[in-house]
C-alpha positions in Angstrom: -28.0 -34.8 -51.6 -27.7 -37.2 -48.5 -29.8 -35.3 -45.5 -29.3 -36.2 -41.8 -30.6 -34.9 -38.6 -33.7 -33.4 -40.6 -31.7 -29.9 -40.9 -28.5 -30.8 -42.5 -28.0 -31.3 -46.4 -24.5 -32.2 -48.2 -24.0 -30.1 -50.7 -20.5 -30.3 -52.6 -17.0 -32.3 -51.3 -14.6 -29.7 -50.3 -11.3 -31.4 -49.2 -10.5 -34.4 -47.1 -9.2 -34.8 -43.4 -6.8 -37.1 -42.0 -9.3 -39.7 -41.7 -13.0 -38.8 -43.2 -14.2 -36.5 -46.2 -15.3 -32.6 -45.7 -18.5 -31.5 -47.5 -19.8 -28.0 -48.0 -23.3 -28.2 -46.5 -26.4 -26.1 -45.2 -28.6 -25.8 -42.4 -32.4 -26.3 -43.7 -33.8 -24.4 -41.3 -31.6 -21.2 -41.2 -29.7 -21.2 -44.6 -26.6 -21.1 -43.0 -23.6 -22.5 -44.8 -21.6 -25.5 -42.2 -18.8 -27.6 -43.4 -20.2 -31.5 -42.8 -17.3 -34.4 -42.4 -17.7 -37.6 -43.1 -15.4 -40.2 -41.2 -15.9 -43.9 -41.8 -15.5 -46.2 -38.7 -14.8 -50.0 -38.1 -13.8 -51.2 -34.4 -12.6 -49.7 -31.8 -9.2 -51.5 -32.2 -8.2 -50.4 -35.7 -7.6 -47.0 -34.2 -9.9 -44.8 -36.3 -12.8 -44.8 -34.0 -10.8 -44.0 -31.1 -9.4 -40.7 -33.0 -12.8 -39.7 -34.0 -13.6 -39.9 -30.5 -10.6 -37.7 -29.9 -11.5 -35.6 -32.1 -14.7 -34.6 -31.1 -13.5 -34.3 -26.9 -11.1 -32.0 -28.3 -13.3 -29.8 -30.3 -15.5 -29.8 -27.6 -12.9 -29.0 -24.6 -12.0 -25.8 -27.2 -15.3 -24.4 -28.9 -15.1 -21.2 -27.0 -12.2 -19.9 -28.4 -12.2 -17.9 -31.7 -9.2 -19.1 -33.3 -10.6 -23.0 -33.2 -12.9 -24.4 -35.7 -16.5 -24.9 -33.7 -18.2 -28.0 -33.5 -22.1 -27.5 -33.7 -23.2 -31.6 -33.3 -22.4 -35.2 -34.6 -23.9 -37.7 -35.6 -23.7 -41.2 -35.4 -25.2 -43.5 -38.2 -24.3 -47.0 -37.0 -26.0 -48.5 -39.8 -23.6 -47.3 -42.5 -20.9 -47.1 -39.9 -20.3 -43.4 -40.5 -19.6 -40.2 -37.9 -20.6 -36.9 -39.3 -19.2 -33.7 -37.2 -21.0 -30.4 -38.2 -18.5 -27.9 -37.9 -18.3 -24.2 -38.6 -17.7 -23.0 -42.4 -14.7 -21.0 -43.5 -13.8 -20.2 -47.3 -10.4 -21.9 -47.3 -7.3 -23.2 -45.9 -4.3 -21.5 -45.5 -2.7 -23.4 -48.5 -4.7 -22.5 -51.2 -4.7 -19.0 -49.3 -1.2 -18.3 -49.7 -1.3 -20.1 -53.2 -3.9 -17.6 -54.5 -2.8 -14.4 -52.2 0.4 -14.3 -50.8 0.4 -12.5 -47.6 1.6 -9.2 -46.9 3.8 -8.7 -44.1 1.1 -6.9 -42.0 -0.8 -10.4 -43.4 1.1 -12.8 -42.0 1.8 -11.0 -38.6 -1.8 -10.9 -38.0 -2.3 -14.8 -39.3 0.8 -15.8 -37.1 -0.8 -14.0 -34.1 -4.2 -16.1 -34.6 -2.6 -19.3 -35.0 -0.2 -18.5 -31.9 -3.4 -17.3 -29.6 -5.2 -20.9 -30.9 -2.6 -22.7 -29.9 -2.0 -21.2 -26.8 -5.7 -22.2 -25.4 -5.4 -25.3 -26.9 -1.7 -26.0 -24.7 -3.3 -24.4 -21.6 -6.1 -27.1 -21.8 -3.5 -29.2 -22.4 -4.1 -30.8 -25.8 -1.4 -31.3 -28.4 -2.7 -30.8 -31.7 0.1 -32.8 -33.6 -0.4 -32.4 -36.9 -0.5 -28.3 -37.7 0.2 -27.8 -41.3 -1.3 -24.8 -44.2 -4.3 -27.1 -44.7 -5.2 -27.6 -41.6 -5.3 -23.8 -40.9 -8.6 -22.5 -42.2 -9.2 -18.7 -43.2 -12.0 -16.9 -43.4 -13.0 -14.2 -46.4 -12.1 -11.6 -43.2 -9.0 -12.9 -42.8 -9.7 -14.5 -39.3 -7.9 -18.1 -38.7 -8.9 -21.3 -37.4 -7.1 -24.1 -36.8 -8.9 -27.7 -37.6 -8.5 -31.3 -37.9 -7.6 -32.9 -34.5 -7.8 -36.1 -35.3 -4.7 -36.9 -33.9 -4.6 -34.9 -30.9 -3.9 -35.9 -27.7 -3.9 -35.2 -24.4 -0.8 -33.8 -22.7 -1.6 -34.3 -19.4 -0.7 -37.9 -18.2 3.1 -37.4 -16.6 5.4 -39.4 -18.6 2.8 -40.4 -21.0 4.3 -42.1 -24.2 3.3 -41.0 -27.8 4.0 -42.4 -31.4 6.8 -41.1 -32.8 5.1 -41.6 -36.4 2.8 -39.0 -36.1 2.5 -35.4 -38.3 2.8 -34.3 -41.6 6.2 -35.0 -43.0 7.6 -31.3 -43.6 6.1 -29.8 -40.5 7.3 -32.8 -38.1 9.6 -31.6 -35.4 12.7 -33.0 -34.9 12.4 -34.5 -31.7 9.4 -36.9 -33.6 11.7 -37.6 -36.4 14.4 -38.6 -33.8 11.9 -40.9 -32.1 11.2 -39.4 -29.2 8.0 -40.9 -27.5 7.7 -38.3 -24.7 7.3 -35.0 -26.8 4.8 -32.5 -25.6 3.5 -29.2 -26.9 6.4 -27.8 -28.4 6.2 -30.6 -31.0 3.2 -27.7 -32.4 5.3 -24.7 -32.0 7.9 -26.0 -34.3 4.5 -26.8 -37.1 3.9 -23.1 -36.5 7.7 -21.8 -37.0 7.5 -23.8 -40.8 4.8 -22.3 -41.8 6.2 -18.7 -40.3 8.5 -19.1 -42.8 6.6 -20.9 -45.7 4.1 -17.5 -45.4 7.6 -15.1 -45.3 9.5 -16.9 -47.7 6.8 -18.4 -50.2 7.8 -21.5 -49.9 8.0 -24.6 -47.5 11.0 -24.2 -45.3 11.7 -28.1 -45.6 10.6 -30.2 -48.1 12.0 -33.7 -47.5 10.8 -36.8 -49.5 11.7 -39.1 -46.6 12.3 -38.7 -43.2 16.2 -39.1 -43.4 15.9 -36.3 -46.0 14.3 -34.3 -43.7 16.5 -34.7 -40.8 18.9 -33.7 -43.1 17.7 -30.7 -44.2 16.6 -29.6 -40.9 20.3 -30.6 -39.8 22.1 -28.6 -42.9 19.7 -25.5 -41.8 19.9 -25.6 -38.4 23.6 -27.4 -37.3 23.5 -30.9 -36.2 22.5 -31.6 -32.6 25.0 -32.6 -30.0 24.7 -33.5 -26.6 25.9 -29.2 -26.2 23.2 -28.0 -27.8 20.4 -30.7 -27.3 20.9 -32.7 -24.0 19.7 -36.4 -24.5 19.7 -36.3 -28.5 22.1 -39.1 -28.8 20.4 -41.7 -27.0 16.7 -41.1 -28.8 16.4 -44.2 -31.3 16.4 -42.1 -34.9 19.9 -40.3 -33.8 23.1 -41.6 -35.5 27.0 -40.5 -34.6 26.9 -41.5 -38.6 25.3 -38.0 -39.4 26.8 -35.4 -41.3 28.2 -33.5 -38.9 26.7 -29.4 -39.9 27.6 -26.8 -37.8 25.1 -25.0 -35.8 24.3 -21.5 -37.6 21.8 -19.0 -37.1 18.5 -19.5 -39.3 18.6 -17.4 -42.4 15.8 -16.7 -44.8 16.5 -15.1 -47.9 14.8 -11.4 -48.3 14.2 -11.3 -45.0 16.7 -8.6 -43.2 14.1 -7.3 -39.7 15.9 -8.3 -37.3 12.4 -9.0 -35.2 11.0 -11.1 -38.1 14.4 -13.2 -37.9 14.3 -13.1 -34.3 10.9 -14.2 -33.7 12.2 -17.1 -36.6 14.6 -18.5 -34.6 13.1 -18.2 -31.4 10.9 -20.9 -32.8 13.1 -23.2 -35.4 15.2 -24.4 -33.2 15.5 -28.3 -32.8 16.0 -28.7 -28.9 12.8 -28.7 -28.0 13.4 -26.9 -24.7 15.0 -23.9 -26.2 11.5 -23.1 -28.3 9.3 -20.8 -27.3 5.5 -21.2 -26.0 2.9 -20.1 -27.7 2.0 -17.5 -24.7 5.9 -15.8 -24.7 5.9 -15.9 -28.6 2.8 -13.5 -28.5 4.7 -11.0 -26.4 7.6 -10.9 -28.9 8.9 -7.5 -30.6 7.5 -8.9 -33.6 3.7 -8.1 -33.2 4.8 -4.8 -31.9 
């Protein structure tokens, strides 16, 4: 297989990331297994370059922490215009994890607490990760969690800064994105995290829209529809309508699940005003890890 660096050898495709392929690979010189992706660049203006880019500040900025995927090197090969990151190896992703063992409730506290600390350091350092979801969640044969894939991350610094709202995968996309909000910030990841809270306590996804109307709604038949009450501002962001089905707001509910800390911790984070969620850093001082 293809060979780069003079120490690092492809070995088998794995999975693919939001803009390049992931291969299972080796370092030559000390056996040890990395996971190699390959992104395919054109300009600078078509947008993928720029995330790469992204992508490896971010992973840089957040290598110390053990609850984010490491970056060893890159690689550029201008010649076939490709990027290779060498990145740490896990075994899986939380998808297939939960597919093949579904977690305990002693499981999921402790995988909930890892994905909380990792996005705490990555919010301190002010980076949004934007697109959390079960496959981007990586999980070791130890059980110890990284979070991966920041290629479209981005930096929550700049006041008033201005953001796609077309960004995230559809059933872990808050609602403040779906509504078109432009100036979200880090509780846009906290909501990502609450869905797959439940996805890990319920065994399935907690909203599984086929559209982003049908998702709204979902969210909205779950959750209450928002009102200027409960969410200031919500009616003048560009994907609200008075035309909604008008649901009334009700406490989250997941069937089987009767602790009141489990449900608390729940609804401390599914909430759709964005302001009412919890951070990452008070989340990990809930009753729930106690």
């Amino acid at each position: 297989m293809e060979c780069f660096e003079g120490k690092y050898k492809k070995l088998e495709k794995i999975g693919d990331g939001t803009y390049g392929v992931v291969y299972k690979g080796k370092n030559t010189e000390t056996g040890e297994l990395v996971a190699i992706k390959k992104v395919e660049f054109g300009s600078a203006e078509d947008g993928v370059y720029t995330d790469v880019v992204r992508e490896m500040n971010a992973l840089k900025m957040l290598r110390e922490h053990d609850n984010i995927v490491k970056l060893y090197t890159q690689y550029v090969d201008v010649k076939n215009n490709h990027v290779y990151m060498v990145l740490e190896y896990m075994d899986t992703d939380l998808k297939k994890y939960m597919i093949d063992t579904p977690p305990s409730p002693p499981l999921t506290r402790s995988i909930m607490k890892q994905i909380l600390k990792g996005l705490e350091f990555c919010h301190t350092n002010c980076i949004m990760h934007r697109d959390l979801k079960p496959t981007n969640i990586l999980v070791s044969a130890s059980g110890v969690i990284k979070i991966c894939d920041f290629g479209l991350s981005r930096q929550a610094s700049q006041v008033n800064k201005r953001y796609t709202p077309d960004t995230g995968t559809l059933w872990y996309r808050s609602p403040e994105i779906l509504f078109g909000a432009t100036n979200y910030t880090f509780p846009v990841d906290i909501w990502s995290a609450g869905c797959i809270f439940v996805e890990m306590l319920a065994g399935w996804p907690l909203f599984s829209g086929d559209s982003e109307i049908d998702q709204i709604f979902r969210i909205c038949r779950t959750c209450g529809t928002p009102t200027e009450n409960t969410w200031p501002g919500v009616t003048t962001l560009p994907g609200f309508s008075p035309k909604f089905p008008n649901w009334n707001y009700r406490q989250l509910q997941i069937r089987n699940i009767t602790d009141k800390n489990t449900l608390d911790m729940c609804r401390k984070i599914v909430v759709c005003n964005p302001s009412c969620r919890m951070s990452a850093k008070e989340l990990l001082k809930h009753e729930y890890f106690n």
